[in-house]
GUTILUM-667191 format. One line per 5 residues: for each residue z, y, x of N, C-alpha, C, O. Coordinates in steps of 0.2 Angstrom, whole numbers, plus 5000, padded with zeros to 4 digits. Layout:
BEGIN
Z:Y:X:Z:Y:X:Z:Y:X:Z:Y:X  ...
REM end
This chain:
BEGIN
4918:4469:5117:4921:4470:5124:4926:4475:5124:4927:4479:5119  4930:4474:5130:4936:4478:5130:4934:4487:5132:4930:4488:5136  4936:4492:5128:4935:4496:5129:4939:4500:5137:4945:4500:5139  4934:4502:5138:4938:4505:5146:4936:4512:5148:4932:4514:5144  4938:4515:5152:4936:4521:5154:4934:4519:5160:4937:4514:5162
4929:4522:5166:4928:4520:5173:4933:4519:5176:4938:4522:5174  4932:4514:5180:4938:4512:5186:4939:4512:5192:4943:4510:5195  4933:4517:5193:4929:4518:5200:4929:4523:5202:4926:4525:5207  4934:4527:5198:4936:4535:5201:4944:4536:5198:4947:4531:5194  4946:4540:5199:4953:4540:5197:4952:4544:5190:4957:4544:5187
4948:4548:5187:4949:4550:5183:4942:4547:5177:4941:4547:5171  4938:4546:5182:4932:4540:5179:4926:4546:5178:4928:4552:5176  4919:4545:5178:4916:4551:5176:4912:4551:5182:4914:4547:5186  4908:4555:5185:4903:4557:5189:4905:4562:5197:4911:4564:5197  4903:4563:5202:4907:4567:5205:4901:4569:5208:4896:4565:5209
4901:4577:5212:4896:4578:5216:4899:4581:5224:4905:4580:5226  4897:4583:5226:4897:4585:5234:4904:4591:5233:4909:4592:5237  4903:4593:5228:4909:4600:5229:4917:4596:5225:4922:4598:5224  4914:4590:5222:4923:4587:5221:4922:4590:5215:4918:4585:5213  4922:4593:5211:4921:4593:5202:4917:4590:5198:4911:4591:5198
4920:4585:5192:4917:4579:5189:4912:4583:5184:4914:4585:5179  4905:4582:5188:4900:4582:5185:4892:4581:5190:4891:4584:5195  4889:4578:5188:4884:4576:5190:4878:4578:5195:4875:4582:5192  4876:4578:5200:4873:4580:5204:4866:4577:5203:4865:4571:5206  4860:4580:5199:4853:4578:5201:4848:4580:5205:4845:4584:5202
4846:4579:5209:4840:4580:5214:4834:4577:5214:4833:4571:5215  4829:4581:5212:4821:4584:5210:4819:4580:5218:4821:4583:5223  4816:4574:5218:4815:4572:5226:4807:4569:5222:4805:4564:5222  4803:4574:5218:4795:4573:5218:4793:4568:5213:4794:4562:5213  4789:4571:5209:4789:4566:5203:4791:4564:5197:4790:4567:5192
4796:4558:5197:4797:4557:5189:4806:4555:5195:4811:4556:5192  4807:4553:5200:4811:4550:5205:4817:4556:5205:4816:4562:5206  4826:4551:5203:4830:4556:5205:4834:4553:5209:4835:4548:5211  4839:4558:5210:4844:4555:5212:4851:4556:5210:4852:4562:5209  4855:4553:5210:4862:4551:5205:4869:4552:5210:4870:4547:5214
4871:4555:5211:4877:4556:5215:4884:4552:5213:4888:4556:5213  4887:4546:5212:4891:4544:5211:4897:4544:5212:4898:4547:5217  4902:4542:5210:4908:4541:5212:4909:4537:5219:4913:4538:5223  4904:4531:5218:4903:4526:5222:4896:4527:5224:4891:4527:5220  4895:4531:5233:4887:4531:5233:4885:4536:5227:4887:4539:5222
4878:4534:5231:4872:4537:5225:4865:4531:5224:4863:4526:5227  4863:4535:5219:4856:4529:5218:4851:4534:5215:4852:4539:5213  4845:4530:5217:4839:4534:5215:4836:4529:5209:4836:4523:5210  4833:4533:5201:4831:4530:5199:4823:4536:5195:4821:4541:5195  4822:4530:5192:4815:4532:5187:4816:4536:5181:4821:4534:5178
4814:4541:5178:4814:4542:5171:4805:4546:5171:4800:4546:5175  4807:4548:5166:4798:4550:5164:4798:4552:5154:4798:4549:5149  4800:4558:5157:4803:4564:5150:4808:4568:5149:4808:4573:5146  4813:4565:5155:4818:4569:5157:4825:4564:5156:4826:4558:5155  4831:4571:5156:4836:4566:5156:4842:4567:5152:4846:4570:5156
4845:4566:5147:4847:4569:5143:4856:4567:5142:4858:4562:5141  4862:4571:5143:4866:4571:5144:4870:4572:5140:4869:4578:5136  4875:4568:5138:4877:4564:5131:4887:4566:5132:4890:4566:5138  4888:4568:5128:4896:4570:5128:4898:4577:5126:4894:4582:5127  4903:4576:5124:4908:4583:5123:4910:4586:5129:4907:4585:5134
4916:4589:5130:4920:4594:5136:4924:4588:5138:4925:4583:5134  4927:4589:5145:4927:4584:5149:4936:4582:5145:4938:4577:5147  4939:4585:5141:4946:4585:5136:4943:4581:5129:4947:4581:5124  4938:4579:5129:4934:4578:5122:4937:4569:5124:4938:4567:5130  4938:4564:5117:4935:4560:5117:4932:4556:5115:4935:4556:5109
4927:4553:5116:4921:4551:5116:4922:4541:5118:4924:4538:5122  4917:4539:5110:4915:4531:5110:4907:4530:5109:4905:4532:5104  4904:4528:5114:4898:4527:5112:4894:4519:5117:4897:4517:5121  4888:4517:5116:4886:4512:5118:4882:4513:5125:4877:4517:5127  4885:4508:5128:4879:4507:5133:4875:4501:5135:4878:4496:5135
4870:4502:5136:4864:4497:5134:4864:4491:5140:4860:4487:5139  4870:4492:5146:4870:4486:5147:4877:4485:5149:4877:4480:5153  4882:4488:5148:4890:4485:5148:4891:4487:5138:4897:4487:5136  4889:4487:5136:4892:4486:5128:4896:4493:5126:4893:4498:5128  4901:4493:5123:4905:4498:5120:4909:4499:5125:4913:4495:5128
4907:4506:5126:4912:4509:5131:4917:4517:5128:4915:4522:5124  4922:4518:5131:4924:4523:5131:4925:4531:5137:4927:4531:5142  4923:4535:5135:4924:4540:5141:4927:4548:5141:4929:4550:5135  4928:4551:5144:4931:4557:5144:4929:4560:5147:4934:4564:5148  4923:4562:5150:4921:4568:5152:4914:4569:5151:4911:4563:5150
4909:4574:5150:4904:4577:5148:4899:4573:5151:4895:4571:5146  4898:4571:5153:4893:4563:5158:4893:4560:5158:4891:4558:5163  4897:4554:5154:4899:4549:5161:4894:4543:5155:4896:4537:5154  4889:4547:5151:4885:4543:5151:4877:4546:5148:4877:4549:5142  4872:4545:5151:4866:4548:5152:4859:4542:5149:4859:4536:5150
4856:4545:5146:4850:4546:5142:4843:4542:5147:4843:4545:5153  4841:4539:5147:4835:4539:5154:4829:4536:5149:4828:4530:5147  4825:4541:5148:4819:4539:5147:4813:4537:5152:4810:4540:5157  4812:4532:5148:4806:4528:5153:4799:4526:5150:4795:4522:5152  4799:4531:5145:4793:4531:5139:4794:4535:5133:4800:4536:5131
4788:4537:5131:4788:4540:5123:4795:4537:5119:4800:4540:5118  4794:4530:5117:4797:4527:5114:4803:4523:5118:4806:4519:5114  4804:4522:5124:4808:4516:5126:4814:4522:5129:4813:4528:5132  4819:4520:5129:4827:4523:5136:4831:4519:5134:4830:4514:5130  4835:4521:5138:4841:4517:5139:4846:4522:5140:4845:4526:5144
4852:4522:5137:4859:4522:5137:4862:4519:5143:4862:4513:5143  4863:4524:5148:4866:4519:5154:4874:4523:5159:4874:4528:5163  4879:4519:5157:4884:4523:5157:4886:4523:5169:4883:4520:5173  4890:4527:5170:4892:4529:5175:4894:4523:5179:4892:4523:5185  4896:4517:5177:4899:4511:5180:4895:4507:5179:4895:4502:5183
4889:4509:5173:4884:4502:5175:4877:4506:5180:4872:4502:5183  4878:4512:5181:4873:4513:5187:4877:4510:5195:4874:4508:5201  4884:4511:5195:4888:4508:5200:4885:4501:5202:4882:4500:5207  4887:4496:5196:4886:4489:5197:4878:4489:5201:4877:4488:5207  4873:4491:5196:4867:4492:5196:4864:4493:5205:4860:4490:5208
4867:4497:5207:4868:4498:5213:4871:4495:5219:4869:4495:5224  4878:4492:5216:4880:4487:5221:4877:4480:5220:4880:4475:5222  4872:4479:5217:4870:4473:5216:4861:4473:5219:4856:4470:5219  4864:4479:5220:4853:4480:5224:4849:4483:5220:4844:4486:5223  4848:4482:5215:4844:4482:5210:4840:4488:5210:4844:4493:5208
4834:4489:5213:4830:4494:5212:4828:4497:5206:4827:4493:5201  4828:4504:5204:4826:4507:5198:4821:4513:5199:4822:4519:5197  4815:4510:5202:4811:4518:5203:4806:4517:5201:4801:4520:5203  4806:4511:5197:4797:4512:5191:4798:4506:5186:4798:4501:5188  4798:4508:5179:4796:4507:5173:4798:4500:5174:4804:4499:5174
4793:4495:5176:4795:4488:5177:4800:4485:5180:4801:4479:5179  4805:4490:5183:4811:4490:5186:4818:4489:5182:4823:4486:5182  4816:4495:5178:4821:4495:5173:4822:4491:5169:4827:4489:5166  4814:4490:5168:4814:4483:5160:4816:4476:5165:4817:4471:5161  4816:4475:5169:4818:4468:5175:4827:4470:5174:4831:4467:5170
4830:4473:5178:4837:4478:5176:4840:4473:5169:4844:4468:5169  4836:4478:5163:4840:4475:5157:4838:4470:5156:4842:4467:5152  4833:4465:5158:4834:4460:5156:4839:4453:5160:4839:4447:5159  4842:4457:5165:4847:4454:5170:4853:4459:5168:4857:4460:5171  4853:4461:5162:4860:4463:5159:4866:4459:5161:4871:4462:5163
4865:4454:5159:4872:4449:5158:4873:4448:5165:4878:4446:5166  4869:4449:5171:4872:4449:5179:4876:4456:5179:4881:4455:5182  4874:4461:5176:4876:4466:5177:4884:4469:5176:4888:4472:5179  4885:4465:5169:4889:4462:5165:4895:4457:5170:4900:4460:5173  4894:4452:5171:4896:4450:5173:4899:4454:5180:4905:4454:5181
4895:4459:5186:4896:4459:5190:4904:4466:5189:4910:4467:5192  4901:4469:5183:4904:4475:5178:4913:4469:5180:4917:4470:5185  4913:4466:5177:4921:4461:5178:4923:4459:5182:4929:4458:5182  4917:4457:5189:4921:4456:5195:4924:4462:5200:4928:4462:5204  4921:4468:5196:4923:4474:5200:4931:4475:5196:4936:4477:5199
4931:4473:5189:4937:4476:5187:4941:4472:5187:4947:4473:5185  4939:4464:5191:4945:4463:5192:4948:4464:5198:4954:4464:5198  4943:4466:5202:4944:4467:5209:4949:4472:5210:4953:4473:5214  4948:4475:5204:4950:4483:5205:4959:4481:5203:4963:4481:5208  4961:4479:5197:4967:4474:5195:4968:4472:5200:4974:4473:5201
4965:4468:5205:4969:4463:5209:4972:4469:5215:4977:4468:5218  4968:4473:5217:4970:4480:5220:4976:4483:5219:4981:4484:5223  4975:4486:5212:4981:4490:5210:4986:4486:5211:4991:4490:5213  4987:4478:5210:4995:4471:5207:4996:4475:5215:5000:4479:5216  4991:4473:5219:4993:4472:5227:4999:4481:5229:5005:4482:5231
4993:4486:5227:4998:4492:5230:5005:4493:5224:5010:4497:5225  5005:4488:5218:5011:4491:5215:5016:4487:5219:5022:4489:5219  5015:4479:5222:5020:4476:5226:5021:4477:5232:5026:4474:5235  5018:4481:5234:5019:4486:5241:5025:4491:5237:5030:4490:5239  5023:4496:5232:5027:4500:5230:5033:4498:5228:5038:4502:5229
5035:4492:5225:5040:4488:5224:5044:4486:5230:5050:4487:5229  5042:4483:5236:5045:4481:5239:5047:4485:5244:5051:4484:5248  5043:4492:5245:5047:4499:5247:5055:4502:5243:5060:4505:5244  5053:4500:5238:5058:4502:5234:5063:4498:5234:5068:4501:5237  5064:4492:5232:5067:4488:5236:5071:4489:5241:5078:4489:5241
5068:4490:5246:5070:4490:5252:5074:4497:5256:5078:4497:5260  5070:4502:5251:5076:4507:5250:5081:4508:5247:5085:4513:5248  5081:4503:5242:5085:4501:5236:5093:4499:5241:5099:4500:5241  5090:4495:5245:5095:4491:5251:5098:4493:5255:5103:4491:5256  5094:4498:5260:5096:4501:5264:5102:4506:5263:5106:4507:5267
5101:4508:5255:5105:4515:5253:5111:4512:5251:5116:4515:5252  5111:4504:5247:5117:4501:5246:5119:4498:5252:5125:4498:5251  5117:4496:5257:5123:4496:5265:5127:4504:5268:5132:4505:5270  5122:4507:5267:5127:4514:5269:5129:4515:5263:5129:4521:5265  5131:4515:5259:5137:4517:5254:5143:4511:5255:5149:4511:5257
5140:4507:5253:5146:4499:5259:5150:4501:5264:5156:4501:5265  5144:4506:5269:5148:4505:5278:5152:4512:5276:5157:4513:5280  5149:4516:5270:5153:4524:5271:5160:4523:5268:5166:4525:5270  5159:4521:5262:5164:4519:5255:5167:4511:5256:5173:4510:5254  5164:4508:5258:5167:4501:5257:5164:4497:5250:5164:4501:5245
5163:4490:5250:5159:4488:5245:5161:4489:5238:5157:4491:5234  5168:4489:5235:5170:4490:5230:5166:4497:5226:5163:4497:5221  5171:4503:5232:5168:4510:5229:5159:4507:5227:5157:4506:5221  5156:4506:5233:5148:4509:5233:5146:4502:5229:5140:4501:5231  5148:4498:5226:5147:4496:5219:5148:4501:5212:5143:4502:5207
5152:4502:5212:5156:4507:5205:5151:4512:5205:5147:4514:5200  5149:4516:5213:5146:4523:5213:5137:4519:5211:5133:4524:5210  5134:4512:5211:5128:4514:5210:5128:4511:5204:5122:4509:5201  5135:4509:5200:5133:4508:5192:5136:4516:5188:5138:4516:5182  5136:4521:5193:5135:4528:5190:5141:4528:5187:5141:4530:5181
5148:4526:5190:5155:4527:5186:5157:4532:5190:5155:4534:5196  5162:4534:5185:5168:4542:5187:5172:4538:5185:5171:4534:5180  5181:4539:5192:5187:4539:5194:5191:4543:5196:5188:4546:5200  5198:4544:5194:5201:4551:5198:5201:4546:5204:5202:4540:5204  5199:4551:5210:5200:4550:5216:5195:4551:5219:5194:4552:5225
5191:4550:5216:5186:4549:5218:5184:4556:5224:5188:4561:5223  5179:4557:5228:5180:4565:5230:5172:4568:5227:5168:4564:5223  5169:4575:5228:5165:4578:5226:5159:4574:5230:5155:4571:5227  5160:4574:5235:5155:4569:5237:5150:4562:5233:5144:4560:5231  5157:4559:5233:5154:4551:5228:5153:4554:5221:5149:4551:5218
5154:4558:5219:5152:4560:5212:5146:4564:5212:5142:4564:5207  5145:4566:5216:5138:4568:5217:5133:4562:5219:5127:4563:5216  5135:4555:5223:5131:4548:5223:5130:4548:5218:5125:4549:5215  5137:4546:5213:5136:4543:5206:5132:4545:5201:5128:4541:5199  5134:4554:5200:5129:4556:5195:5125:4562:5196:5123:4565:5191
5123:4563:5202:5119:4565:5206:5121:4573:5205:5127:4574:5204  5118:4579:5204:5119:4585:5204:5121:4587:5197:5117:4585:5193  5125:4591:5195:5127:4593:5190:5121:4597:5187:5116:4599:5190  5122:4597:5181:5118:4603:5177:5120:4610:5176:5116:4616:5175  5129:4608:5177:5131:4617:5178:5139:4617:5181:5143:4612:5180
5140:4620:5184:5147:4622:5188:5152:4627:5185:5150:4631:5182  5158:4627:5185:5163:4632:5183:5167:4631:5189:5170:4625:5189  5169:4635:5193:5174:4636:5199:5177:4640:5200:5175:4645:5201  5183:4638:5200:5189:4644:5200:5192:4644:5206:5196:4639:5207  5191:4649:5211:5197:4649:5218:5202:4653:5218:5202:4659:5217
5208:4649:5218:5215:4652:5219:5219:4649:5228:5218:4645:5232  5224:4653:5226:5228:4654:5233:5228:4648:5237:5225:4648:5243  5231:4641:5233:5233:4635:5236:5225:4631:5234:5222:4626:5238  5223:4632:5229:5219:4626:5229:5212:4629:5222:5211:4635:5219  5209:4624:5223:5200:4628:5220:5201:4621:5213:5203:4615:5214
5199:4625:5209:5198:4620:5202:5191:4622:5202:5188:4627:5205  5188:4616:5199:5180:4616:5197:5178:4612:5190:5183:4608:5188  5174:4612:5187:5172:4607:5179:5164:4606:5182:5159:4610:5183  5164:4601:5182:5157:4599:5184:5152:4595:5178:5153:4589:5177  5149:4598:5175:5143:4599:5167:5139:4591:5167:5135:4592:5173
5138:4585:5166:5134:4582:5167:5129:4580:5161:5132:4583:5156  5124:4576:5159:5120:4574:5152:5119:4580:5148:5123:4581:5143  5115:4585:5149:5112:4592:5147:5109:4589:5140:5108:4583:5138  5108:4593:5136:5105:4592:5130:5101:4597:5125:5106:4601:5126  5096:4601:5120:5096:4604:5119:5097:4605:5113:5094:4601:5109
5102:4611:5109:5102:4611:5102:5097:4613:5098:5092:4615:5100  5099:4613:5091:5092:4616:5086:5090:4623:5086:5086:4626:5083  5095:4625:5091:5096:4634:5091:5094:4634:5098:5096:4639:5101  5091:4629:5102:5090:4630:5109:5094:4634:5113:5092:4638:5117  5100:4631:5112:5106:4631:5118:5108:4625:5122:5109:4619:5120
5108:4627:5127:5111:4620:5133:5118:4617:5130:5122:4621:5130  5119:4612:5129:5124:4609:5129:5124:4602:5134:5120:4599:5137  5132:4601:5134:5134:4595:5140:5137:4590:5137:5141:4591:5134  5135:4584:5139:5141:4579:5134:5148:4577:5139:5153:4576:5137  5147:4577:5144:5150:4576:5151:5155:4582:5155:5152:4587:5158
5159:4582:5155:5163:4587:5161:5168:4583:5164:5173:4580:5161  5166:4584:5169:5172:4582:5177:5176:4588:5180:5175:4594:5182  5183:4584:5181:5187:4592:5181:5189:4589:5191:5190:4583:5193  5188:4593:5193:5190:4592:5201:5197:4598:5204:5198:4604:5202  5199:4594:5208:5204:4599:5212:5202:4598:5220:5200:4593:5223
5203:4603:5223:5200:4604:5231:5194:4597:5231:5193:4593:5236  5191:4598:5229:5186:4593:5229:5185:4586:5228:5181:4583:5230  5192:4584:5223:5193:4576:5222:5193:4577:5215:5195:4582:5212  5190:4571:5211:5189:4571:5203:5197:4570:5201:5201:4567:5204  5198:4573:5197:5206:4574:5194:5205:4569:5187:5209:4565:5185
5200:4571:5184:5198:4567:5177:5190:4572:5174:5185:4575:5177  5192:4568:5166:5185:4569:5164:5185:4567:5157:5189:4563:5155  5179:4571:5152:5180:4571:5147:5174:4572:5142:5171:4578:5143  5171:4568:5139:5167:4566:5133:5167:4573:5129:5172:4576:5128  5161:4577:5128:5162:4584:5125:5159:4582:5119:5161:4585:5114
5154:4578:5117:5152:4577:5109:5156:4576:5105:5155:4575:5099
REM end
């Protein structure tokens, strides 16, 4: 099986009441707990306790779970021990108590659990309808995000059109420098400089404007780019590598 980390939280892993990923259990009488999930919560059975499996939540971690297969995880829970007998548990990670739970499945005595695993492959299965759900989710907001983009993509290309005139506000969003251009458009083109040099005299202001910064082996700033302007129109420009 495809190894995954949760899909059901943004960083995957357990979450409790105060918003920090780590597990909440609640002593409600008996051998009966309760599990605070990312999704919901669920009460289940154990009987010996419960044992909590992983390194630090920066640690990572491959281990098996007894009813989604080979899983991967990254925080200190996100998968727990449940003993149901001297000799019987289960290995049951953070997404298969989700499934387990969106699927109804009672876990609050012995019999329940051994019913559970042996309805693994429902679990299983239901495991992939959520993730594709969750894919089919994400495709959708990244095409929402695209066609924002887009569309402000469009909007910024007719005002440079209506400001500039189609020609210029072509040249300025393939990031070219021309004399004439003014400080303005070279600012569209190649957005903020990395460093300025301006000189004011009587009649008129020279300026060298730094673009494509780089760092050397001596960790000094260097520019490959300088644009030379006068009263605020590009005069020229020069390649410094």
């Amino acid at each position: 099986m495809e190894q995954r980390k949760s899909k059901f939280k943004t960083k995957g892993g357990w979450t409790s009441d105060d918003g920090k990923y780590n597990v909440m259990v609640k002593h409600n009488g008996g051998d009966s707990y309760t599990f605070q999930l990312a999704i919901g919560s669920i009460s289940i059975f154990m009987n010996g306790g419960i044992y909590i499996i992983g390194g630090s939540a920066f640690d990572y971690k491959k281990t098996k779970c007894d009813f989604l297969g080979e899983i991967e995880f990254f925080h200190k829970i996100d998968l727990v021990k449940i003993k149901t007998g001297w000799f019987s548990s289960f290995m049951v990670s953070h997404d298969a108590l989700v499934c387990l739970k969106d699927l109804g499945i009672p876990l609050i005595t012995k019999s329940n659990w051994k019913e559970a695993f042996e309805n693994k492959s429902v679990v299983l299965k239901h495991y992939h309808f959520l993730l594709d759900k969750e894919e089919k989710k994400e495709k959708e907001i990244d095409k929402i995000n695209t066609d924002q983009k887009i569309s402000r993509e469009k909007n910024r290309n007719e005002f440079l059109a209506k400001k500039y005139g189609a020609d210029d506000a072509y040249r300025l969003k393939l990031g070219k420098i021309w004399q004439g251009m003014t400080k303005d458009m070279l600012m569209v083109s190649r957005g903020k400089p990395g460093d300025i040099d301006e000189a004011v005299y009587k009649t008129k202001t020279k300026a060298y404007y730094f673009y494509d910064s780089y760092t050397t082996r001596q960790d000094n700033i260097k520019f490959k780019c300088r644009v030379s302007l006068e009263n605020d129109v590009v005069v020229g420009w020069k390649d410094l590598d």
